[in-house]
BALOBA-1460 file (C-alpha; in Angstrom, 3 decimals):
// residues 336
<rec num="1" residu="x" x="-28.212" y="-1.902" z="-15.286"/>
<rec num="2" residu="x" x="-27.801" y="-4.587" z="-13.063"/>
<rec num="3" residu="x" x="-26.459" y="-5.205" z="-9.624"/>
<rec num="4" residu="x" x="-22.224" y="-4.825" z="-9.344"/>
<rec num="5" residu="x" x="-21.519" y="-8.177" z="-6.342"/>
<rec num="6" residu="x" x="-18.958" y="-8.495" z="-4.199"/>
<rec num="7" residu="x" x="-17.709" y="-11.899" z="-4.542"/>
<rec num="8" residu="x" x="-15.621" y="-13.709" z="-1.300"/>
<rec num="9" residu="x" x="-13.569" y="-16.783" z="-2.302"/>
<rec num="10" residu="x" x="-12.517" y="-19.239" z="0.796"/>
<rec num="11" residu="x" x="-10.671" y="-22.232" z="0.197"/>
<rec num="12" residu="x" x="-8.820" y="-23.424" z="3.549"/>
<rec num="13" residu="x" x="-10.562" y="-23.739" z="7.058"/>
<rec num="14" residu="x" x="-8.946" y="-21.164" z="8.682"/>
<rec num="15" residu="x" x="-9.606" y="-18.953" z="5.638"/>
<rec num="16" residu="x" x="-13.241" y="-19.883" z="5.677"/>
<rec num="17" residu="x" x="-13.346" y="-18.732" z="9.389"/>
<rec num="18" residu="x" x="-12.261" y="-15.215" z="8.937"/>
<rec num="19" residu="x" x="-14.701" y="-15.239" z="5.952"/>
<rec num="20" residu="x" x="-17.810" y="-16.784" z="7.291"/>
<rec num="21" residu="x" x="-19.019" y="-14.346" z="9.761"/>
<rec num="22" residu="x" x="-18.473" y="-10.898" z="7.313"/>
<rec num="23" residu="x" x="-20.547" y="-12.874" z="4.457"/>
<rec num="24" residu="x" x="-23.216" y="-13.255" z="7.370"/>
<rec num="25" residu="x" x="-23.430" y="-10.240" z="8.697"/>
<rec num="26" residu="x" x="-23.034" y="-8.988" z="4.719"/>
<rec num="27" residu="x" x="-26.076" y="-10.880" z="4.031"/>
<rec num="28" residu="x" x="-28.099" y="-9.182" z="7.000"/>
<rec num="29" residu="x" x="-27.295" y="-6.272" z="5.600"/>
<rec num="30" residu="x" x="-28.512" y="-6.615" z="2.023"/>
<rec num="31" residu="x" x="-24.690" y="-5.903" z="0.695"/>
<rec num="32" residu="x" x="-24.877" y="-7.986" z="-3.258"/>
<rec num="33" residu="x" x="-22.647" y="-10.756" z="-2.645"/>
<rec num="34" residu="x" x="-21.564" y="-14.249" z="-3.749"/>
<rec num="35" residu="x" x="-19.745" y="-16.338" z="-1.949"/>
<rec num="36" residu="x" x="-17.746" y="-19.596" z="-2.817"/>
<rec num="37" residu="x" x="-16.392" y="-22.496" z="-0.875"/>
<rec num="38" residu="x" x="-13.740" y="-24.639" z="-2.638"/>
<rec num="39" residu="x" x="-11.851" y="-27.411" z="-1.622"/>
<rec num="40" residu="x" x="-11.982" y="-27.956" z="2.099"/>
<rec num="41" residu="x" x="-13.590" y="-25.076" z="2.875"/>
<rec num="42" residu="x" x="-16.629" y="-26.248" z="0.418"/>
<rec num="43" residu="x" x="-16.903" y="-29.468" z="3.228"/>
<rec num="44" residu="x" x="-17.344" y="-26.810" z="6.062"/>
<rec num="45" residu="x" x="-20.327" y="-25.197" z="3.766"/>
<rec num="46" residu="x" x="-21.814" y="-27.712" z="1.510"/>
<rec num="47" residu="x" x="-24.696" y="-25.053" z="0.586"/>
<rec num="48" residu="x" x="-22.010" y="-22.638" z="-1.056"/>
<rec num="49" residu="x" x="-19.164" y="-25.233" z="-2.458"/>
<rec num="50" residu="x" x="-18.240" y="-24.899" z="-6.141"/>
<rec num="51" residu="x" x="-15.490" y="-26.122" z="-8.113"/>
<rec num="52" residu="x" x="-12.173" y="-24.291" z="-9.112"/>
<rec num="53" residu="x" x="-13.634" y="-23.856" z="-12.486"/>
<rec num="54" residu="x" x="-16.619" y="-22.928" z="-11.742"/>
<rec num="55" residu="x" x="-15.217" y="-19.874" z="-9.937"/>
<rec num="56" residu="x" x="-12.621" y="-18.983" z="-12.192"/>
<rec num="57" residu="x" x="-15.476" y="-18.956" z="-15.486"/>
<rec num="58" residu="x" x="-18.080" y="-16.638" z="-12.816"/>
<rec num="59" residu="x" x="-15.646" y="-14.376" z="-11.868"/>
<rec num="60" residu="x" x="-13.950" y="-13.457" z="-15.577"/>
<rec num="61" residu="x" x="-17.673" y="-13.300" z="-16.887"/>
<rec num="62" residu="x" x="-18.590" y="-10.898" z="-13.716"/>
<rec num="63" residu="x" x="-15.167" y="-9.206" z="-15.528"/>
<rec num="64" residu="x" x="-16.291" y="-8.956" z="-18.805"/>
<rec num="65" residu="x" x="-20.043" y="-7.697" z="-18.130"/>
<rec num="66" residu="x" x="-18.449" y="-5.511" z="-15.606"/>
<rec num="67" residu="x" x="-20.761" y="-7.065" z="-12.699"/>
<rec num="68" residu="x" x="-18.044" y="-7.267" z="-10.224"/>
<rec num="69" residu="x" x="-17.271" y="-4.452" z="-7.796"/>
<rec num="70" residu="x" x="-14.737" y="-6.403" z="-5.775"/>
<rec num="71" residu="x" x="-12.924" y="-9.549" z="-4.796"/>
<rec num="72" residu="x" x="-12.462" y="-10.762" z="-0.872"/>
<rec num="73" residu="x" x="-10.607" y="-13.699" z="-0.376"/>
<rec num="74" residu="x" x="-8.891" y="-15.853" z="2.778"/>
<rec num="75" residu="x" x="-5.419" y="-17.476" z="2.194"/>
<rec num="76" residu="x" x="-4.366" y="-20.611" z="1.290"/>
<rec num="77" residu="x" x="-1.668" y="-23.221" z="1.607"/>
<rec num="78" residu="x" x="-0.553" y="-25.072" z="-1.350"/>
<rec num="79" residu="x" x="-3.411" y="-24.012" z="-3.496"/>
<rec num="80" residu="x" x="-3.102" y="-20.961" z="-6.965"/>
<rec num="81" residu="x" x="-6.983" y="-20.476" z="-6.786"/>
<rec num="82" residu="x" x="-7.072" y="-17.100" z="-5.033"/>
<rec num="83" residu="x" x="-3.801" y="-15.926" z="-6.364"/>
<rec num="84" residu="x" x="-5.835" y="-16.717" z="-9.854"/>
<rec num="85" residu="x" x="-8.570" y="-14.556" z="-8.723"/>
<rec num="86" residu="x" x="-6.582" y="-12.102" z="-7.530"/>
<rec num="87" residu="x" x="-4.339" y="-11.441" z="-10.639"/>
<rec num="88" residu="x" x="-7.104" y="-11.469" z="-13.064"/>
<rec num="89" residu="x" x="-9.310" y="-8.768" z="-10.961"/>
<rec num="90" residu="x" x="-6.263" y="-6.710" z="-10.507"/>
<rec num="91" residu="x" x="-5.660" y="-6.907" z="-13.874"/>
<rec num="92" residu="x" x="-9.431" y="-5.404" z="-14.601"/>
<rec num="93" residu="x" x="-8.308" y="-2.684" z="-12.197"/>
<rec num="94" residu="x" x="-11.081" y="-4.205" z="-9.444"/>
<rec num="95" residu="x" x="-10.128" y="-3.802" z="-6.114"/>
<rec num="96" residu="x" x="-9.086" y="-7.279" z="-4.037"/>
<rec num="97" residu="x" x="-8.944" y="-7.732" z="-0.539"/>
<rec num="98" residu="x" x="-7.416" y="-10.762" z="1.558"/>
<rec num="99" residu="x" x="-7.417" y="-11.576" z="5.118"/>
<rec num="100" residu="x" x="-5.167" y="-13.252" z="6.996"/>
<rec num="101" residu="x" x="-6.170" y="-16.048" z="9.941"/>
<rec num="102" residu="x" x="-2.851" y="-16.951" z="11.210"/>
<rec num="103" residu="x" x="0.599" y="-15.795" z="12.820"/>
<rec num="104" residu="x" x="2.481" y="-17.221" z="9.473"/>
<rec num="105" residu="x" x="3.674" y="-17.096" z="6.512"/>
<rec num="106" residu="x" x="2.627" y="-14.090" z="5.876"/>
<rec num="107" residu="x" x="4.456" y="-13.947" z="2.331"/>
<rec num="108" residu="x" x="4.614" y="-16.979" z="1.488"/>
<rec num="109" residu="x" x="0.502" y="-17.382" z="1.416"/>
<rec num="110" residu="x" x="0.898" y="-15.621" z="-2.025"/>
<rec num="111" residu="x" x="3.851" y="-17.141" z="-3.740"/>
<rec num="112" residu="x" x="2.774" y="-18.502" z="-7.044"/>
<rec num="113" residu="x" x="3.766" y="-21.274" z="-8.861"/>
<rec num="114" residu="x" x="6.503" y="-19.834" z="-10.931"/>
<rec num="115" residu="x" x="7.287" y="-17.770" z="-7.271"/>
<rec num="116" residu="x" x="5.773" y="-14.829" z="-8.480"/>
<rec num="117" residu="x" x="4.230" y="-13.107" z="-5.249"/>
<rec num="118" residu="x" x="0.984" y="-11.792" z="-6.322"/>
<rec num="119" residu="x" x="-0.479" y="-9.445" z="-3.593"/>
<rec num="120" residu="x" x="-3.315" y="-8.209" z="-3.149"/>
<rec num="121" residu="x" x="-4.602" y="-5.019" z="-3.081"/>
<rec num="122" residu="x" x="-5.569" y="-4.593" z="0.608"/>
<rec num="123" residu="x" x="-3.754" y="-7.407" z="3.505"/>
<rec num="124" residu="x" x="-6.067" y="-7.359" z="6.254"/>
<rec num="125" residu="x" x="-4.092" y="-8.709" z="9.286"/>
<rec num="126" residu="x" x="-5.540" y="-9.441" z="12.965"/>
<rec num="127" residu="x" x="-3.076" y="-6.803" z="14.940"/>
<rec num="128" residu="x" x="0.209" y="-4.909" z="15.283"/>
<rec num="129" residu="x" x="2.137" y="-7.967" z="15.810"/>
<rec num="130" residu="x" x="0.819" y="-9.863" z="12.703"/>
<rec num="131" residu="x" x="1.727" y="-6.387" z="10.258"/>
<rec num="132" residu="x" x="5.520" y="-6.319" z="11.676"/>
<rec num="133" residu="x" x="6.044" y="-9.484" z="10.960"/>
<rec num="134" residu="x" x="4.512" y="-9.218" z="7.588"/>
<rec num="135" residu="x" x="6.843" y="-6.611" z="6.506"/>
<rec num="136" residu="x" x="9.680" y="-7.824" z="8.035"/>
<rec num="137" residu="x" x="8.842" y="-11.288" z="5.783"/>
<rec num="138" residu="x" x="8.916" y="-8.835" z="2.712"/>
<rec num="139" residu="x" x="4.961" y="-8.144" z="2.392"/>
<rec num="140" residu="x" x="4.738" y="-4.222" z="1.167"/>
<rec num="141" residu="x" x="3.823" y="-2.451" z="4.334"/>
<rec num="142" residu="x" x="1.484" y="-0.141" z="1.935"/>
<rec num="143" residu="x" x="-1.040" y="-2.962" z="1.462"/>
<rec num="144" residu="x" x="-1.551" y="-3.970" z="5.283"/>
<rec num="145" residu="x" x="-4.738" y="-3.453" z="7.512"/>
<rec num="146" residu="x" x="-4.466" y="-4.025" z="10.720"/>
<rec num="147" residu="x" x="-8.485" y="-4.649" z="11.369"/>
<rec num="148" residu="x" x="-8.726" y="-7.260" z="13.855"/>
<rec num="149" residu="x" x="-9.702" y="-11.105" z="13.392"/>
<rec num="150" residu="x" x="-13.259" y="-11.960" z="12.434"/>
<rec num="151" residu="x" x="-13.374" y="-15.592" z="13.119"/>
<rec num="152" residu="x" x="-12.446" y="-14.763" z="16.798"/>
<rec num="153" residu="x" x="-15.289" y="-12.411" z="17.623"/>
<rec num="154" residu="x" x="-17.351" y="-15.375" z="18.454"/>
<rec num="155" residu="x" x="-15.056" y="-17.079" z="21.144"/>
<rec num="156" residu="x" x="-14.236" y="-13.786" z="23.097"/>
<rec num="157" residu="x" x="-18.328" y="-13.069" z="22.678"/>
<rec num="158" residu="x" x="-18.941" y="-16.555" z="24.447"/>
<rec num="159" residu="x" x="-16.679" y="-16.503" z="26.974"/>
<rec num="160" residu="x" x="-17.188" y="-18.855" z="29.831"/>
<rec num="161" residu="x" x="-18.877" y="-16.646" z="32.583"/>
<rec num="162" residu="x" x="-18.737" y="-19.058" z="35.597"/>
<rec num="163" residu="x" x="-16.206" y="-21.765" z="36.743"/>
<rec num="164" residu="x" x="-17.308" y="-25.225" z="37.559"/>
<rec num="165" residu="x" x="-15.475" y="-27.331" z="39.183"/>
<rec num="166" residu="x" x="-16.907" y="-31.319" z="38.697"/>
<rec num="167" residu="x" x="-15.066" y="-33.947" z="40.423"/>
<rec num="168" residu="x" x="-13.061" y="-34.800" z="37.891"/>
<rec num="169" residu="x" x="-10.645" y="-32.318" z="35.949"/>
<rec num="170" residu="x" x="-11.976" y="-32.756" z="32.291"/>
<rec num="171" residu="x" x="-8.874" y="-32.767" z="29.806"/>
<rec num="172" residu="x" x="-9.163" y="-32.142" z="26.060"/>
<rec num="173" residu="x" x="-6.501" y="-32.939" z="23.997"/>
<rec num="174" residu="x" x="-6.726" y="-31.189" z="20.457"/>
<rec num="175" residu="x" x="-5.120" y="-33.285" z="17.622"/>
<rec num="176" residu="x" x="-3.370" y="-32.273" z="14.896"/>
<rec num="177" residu="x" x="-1.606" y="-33.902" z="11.639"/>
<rec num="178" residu="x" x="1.896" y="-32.009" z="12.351"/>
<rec num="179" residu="x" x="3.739" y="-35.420" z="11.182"/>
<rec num="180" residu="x" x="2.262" y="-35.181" z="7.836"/>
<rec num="181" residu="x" x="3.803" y="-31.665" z="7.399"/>
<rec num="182" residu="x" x="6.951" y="-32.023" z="9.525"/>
<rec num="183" residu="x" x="7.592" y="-35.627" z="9.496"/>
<rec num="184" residu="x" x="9.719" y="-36.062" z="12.941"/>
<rec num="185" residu="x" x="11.253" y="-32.516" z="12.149"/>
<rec num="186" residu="x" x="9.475" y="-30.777" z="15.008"/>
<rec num="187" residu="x" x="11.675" y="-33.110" z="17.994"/>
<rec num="188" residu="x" x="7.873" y="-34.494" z="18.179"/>
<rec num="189" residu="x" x="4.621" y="-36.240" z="16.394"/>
<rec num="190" residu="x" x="1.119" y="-35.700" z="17.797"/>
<rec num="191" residu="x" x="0.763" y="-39.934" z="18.021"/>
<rec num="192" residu="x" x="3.643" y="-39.458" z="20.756"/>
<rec num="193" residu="x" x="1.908" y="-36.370" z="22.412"/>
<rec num="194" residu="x" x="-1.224" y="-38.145" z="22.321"/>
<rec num="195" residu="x" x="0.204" y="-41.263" z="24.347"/>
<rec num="196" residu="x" x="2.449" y="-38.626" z="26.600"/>
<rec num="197" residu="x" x="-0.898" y="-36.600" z="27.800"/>
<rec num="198" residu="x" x="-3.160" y="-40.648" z="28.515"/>
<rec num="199" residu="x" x="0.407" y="-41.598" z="30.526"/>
<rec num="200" residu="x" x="0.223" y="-37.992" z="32.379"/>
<rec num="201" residu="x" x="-3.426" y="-38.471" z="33.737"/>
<rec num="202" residu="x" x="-3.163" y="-42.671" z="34.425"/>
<rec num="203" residu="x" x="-3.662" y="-43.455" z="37.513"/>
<rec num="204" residu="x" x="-4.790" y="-40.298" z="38.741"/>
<rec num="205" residu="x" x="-8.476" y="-39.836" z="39.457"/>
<rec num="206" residu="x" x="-8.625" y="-35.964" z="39.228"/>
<rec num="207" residu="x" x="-8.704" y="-36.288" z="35.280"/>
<rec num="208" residu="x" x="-10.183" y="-38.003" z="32.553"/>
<rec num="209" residu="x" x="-9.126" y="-37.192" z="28.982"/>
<rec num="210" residu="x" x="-10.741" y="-37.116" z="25.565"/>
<rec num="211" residu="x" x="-9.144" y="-36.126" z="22.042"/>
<rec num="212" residu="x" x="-10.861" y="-34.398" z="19.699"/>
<rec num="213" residu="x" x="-8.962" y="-35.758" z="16.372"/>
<rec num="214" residu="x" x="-8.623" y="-33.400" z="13.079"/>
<rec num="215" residu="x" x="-10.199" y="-34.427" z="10.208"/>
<rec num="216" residu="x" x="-6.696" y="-34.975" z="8.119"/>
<rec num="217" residu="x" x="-5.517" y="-36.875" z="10.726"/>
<rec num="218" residu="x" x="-4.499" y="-40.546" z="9.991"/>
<rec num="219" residu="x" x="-7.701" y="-42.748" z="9.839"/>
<rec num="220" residu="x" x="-5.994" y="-45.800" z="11.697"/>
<rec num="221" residu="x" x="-4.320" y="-43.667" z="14.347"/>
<rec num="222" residu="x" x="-8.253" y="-41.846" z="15.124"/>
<rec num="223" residu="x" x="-9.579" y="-45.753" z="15.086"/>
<rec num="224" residu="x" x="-7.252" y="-46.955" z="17.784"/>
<rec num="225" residu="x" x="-8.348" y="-44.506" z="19.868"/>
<rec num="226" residu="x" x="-12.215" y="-44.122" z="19.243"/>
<rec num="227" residu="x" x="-13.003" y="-44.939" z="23.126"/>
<rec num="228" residu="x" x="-11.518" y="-42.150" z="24.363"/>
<rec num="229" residu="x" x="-12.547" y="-39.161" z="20.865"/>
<rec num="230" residu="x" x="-15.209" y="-36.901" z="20.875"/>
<rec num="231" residu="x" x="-16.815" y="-35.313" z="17.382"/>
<rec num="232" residu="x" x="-18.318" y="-31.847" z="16.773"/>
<rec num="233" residu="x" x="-17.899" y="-28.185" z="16.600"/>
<rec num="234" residu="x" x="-15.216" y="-27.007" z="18.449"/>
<rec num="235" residu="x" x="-17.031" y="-24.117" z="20.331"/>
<rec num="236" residu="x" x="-19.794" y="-26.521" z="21.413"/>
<rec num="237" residu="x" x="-17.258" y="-29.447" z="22.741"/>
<rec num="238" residu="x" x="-14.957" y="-27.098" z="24.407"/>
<rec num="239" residu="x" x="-16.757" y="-25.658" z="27.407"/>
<rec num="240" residu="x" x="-17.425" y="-28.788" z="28.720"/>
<rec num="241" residu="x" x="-14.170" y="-29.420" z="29.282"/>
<rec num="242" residu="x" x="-11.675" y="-28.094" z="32.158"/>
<rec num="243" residu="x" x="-8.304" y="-28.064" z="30.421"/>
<rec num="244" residu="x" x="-7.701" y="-28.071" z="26.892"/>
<rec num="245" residu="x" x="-3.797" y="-29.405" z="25.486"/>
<rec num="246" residu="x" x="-2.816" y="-28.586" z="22.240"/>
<rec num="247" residu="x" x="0.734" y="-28.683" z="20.430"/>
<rec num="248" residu="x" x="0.420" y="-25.078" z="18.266"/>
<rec num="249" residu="x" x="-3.423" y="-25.414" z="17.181"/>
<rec num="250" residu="x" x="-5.704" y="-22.097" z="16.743"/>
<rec num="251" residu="x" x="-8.072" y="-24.144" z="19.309"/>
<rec num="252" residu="x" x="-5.840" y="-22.708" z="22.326"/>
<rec num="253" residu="x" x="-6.146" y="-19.147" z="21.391"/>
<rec num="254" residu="x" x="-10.246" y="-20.082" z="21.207"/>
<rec num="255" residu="x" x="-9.845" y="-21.711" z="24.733"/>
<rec num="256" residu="x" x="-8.358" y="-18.949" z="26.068"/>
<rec num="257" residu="x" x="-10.956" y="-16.533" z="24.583"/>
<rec num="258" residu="x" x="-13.395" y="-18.544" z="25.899"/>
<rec num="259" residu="x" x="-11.834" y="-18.505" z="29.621"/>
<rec num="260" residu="x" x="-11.056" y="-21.914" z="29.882"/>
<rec num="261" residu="x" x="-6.958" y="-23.166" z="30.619"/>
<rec num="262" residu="x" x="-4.901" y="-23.972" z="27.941"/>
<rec num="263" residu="x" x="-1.512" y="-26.394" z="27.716"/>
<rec num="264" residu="x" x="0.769" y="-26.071" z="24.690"/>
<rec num="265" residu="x" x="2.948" y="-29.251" z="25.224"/>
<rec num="266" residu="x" x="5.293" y="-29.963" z="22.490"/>
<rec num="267" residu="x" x="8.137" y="-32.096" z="24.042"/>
<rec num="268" residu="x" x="11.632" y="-31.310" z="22.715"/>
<rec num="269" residu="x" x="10.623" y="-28.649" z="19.849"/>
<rec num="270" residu="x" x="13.330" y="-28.137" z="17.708"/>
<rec num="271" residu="x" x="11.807" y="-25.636" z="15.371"/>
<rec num="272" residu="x" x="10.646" y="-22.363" z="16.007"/>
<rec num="273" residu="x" x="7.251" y="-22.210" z="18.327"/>
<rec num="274" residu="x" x="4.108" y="-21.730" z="16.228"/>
<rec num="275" residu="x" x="2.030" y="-21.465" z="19.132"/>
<rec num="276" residu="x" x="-0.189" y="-18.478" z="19.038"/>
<rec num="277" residu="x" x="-0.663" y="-18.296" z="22.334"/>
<rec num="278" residu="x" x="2.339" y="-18.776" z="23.701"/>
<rec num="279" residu="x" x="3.886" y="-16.043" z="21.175"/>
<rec num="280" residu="x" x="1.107" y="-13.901" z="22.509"/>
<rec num="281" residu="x" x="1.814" y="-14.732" z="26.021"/>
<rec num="282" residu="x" x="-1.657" y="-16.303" z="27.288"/>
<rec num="283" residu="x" x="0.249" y="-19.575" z="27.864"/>
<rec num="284" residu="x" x="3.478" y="-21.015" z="28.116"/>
<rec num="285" residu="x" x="5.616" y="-23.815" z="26.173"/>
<rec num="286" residu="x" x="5.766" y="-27.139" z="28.084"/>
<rec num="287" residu="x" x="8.756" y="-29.418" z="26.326"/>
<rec num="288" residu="x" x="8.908" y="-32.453" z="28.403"/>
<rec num="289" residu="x" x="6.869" y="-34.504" z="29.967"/>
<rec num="290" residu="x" x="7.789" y="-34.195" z="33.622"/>
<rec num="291" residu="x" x="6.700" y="-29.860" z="33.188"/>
<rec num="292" residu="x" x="3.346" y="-31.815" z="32.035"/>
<rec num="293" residu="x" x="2.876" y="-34.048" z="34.772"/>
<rec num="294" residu="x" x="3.938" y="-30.884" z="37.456"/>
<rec num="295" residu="x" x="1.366" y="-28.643" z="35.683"/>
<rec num="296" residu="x" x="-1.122" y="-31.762" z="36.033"/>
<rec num="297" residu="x" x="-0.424" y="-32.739" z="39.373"/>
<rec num="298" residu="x" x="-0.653" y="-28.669" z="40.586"/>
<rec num="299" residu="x" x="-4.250" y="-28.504" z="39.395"/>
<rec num="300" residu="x" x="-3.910" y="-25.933" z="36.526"/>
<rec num="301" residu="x" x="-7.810" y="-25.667" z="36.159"/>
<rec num="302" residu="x" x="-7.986" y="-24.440" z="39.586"/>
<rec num="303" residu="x" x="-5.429" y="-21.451" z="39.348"/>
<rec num="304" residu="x" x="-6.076" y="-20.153" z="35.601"/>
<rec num="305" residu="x" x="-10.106" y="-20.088" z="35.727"/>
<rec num="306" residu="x" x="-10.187" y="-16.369" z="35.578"/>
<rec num="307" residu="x" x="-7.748" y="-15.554" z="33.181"/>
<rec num="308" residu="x" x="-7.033" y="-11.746" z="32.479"/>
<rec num="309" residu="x" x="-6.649" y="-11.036" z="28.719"/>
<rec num="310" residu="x" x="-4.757" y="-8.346" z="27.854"/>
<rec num="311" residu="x" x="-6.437" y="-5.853" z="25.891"/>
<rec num="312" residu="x" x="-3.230" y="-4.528" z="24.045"/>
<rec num="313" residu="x" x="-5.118" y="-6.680" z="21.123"/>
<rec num="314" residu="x" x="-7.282" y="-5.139" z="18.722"/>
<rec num="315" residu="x" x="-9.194" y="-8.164" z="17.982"/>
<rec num="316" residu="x" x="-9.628" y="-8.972" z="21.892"/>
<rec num="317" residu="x" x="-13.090" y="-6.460" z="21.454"/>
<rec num="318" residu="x" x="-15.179" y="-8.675" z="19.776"/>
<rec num="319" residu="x" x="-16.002" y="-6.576" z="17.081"/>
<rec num="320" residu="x" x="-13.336" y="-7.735" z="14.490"/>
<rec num="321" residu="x" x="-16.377" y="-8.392" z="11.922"/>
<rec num="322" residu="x" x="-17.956" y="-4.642" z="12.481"/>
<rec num="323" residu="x" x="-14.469" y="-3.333" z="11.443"/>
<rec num="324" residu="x" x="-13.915" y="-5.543" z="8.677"/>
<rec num="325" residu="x" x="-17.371" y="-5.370" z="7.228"/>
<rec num="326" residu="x" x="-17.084" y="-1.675" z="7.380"/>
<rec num="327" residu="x" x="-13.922" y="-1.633" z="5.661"/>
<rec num="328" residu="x" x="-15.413" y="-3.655" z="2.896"/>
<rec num="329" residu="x" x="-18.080" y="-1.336" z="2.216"/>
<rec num="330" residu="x" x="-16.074" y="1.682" z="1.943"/>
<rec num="331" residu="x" x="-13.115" y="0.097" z="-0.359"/>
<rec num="332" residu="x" x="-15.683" y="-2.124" z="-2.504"/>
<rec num="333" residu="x" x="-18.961" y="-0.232" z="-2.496"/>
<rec num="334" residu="x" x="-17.369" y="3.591" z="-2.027"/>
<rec num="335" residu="x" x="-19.715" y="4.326" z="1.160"/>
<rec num="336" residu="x" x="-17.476" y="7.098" z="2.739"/>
């Protein structure tokens, strides 16, 4: 009799970051697993990247020999592969879990083709906020979690102990490819808020600014500015910087987390804001460019260093992973 796994399936980034630390600390703990990156999560983990078919041919065999004891999974944007894997284990009566990474679409992450919805079993969801929201989009309130955020743990666990204060106030700006998605429908484009944040800081010799670009953003558009980007991971660029600006990226709630000040500029939004933190109150929306300059020109860095989290959070403990991992074992393995 062989070995039942636990198989996790990640397929988007922010789906790969929930996932990533609970198949580590699965792995230190000897729990059967395999794990599978596809698409652009397989870039962010060459060493476990498979195809779509690949995973969809494992996990009906793991079916049929009755070698799978339960499916984990992120969510996805524009892509049927976990759905797949989700209606075929729920069809073998195997329990599936997902977890959620972000403050929306909480339904729509599991709309099928033929707009089916096809939940899963278990909706693991980063705090109160995220489940109310769910169920007032329509998710069954039955299936949510509320368990905390995994892919957080390690910002709030780093947090930036001690201020430093250089010369110069270090600005970050932190691209994204919003004009792919929205076209102009936001009121902005990130190539305007780009050029807004290098007018804010020219001629002033308190700042300096860098952009770290995303990696769907427009080749040309990252070219025309390579004097001024920086490359790498995220966690490692960010604390040497004294300000990060962001339009509604995940990178501000990590810059909070970590205890360094955060700007969410988007100049005259017209849509909803998307902006974690700004929903969650760590910062506030700046839509024009004169707020920017005043929030510049008053030193921002200076006044925000310590920031006080609010620990009305679940996730703002650190220990979304323990939770999760726990969870995991007594759904999928029956450890009670």
């Amino acid at each position: 009799m062989s070995m039942k796994k636990v198989v996790l399936l990640a397929h988007d980034p922010g789906g790969y970051d929930v996932l990533f630390p609970i198949v580590q600390r699965m792995q230190q703990e000897s729990v059967p697993l395999e794990f599978y990156c596809v698409g652009p999560a397989a870039k962010l983990n060459p060493i476990n990247a498979a195809s779509e078919s690949q995973v969809v041919q494992t996990i009906q065999s793991m079916l049929l020999e009755k070698k799978l004891s339960g499916l984990v999974t992120g969510t996805s944007w524009g892509n049927m592969l976990e759905l797949k894997v989700i209606a075929a284990c729920k069809e073998a009566r195997i329990p599936t879990i997902s977890i959620l990474d972000y403050w929306s679409n909480y339904q729509a992450r599991f709309k099928d083709d033929l707009g089916n919805f096809i939940f899963p079993d278990t909706y693991i969801v980063m705090d109160e906020l995220a489940a109310q929201e769910a169920i007032q989009e329509g998710v069954p309130a039955n299936i949510l979690r509320v368990l905390g955020h995994p892919g957080l743990d390690k910002y709030i666990l780093q947090r930036r102990k001690t201020a430093f204060f250089g010369n110069k106030n270090k600005l970050l700006f932190l691209s994204q490819p919003l004009s792919a998605l929205y076209g102009k429908g936001l009121g902005y484009t990130e190539q305007q808020v780009l050029e807004e944040c290098i007018l804010a800081v020219q001629g002033n010799d308190d700042y300096s600014l860098s952009v770290k670009f995303h990696p769907k953003d427009d080749a040309n558009w990252q070219l025309s500015y390579a004097d001024i980007s920086v490359d790498g991971a995220l966690l490692d660029i960010m604390t040497e910087y004294d300000v990060i600006i962001g339009m509604n990226t995940m990178g501000l709630l990590h810059a909070v987390l970590m205890g360094i000040p955060a700007i969410s500029y988007q100049p005259n939004l017209e849509k909803p804001d998307l902006c974690i933190t700004n929903k969650l109150g760590f910062t506030r929306l700046i839509r024009s460019y004169q707020d920017l300059k005043n929030i510049l020109n008053t030193h921002i860095g200076k006044a925000d260093k310590n920031i006080c989290l609010p620990k009305r959070f679940i996730w703002l403990d650190g220990h979304s992973t323990d939770r999760v991992v726990g969870f995991i074992r007594e759904v999928l393995l029956n450890e009670h």
